[in-house]
LODOKE-785126 format. One record per residue (C-alpha): residue in one letter; x, y, z. Coordinates in pm, whole numbers. Layout:
N
A, X, Y, Z;
...
END
This chain:
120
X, -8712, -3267, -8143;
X, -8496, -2978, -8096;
X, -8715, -2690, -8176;
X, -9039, -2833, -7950;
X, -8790, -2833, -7658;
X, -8679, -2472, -7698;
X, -9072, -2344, -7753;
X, -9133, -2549, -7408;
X, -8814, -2350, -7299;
X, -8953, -1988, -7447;
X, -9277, -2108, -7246;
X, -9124, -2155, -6974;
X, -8903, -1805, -6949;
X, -9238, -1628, -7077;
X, -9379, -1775, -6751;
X, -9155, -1655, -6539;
X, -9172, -1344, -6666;
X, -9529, -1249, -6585;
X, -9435, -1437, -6268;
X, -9187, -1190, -6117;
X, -9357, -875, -6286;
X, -9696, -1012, -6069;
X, -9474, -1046, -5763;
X, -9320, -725, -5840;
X, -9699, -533, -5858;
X, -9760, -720, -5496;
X, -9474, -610, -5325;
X, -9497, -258, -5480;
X, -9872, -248, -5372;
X, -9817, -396, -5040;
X, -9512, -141, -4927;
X, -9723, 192, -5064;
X, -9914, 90, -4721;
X, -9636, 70, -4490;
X, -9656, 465, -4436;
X, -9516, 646, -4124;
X, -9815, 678, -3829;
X, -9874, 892, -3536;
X, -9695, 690, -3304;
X, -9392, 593, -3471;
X, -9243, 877, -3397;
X, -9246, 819, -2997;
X, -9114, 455, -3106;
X, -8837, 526, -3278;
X, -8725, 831, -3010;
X, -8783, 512, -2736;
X, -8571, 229, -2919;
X, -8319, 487, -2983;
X, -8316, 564, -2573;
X, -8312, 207, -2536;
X, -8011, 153, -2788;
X, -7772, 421, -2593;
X, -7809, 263, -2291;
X, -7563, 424, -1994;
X, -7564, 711, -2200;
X, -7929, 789, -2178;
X, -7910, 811, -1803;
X, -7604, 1002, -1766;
X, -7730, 1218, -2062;
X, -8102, 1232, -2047;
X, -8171, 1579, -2200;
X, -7930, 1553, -2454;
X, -8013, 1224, -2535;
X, -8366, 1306, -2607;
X, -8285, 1591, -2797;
X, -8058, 1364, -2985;
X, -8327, 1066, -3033;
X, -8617, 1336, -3123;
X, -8370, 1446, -3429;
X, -8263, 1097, -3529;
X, -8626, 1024, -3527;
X, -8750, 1309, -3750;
X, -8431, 1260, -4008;
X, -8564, 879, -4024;
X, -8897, 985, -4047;
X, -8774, 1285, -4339;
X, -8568, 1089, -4527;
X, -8657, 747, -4542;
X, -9030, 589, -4602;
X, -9142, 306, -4301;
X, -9108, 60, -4570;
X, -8707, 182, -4628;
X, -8640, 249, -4287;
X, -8751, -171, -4171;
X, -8538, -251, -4458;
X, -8234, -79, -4380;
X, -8271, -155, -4000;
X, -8330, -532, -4034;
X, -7941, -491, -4208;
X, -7595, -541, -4060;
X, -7444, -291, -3813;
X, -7212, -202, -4069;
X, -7452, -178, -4380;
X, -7688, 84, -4103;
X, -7387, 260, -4088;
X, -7357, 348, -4431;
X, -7714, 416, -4499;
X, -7804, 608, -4203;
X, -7540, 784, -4122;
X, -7519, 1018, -4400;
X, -7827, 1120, -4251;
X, -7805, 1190, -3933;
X, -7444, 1312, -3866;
X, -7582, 1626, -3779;
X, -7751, 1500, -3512;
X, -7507, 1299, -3383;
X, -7239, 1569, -3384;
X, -7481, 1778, -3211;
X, -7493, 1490, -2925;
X, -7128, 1463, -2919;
X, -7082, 1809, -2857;
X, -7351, 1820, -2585;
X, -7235, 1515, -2423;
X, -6853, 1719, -2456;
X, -7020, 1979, -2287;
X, -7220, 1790, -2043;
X, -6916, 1580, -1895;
X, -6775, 1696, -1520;
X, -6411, 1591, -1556;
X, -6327, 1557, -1144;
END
């Protein structure tokens, strides 16, 4: 009795084996299409207008400048497929992914927006 319920038990792990190594192949297949395209680019420069809010008015040069090099380290270091991934995350787990990689183009809009400012 014992040793037909562990070789329904082996059958059963063997099967769930090929299962997730099948569902592994899909998802691999399926994300080698998700590939940056022409217009993402303009996209991602728009959301990240769109996500600075007051300061893209009061800074609109520099925060184009700003959103053009977010957009291209995205674009650089990151596939499509990691980028939807990282950005469907928390704030905070962004933070840590991202930021590594685009602090110089942050510090860069910092410093213009520094420079930019009228103090009256």
């Amino acid at each position: 009795m014992g040793s037909k319920w562990q070789k329904n038990i082996a059958i059963g792990v063997m099967i769930l084996v090929v299962v997730l190594i099948l569902v592994k192949l899909v998802y691999n297949y399926k994300v080698s299409w998700v590939i940056w395209e022409d217009g993402d680019r303009d996209l991602l420069i728009n959301s990240c207008i769109e996500d600075l809010g007051s300061r893209s008015v009061r800074f609109p040069k520099q925060t184009q400048e700003y959103c053009g090099c977010f957009s291209d380290a995205m674009m650089q270091n990151f596939s499509k497929a990691e980028y939807e991934v990282a950005n469907s995350k928390s704030n905070l787990e962004q933070q840590e992914e991202m930021l590594p990689v685009i602090l110089d183009c942050y510090n860069l809009y910092q410093e213009a927006m520094f420079k930019a400012s009228k103090i009256d």
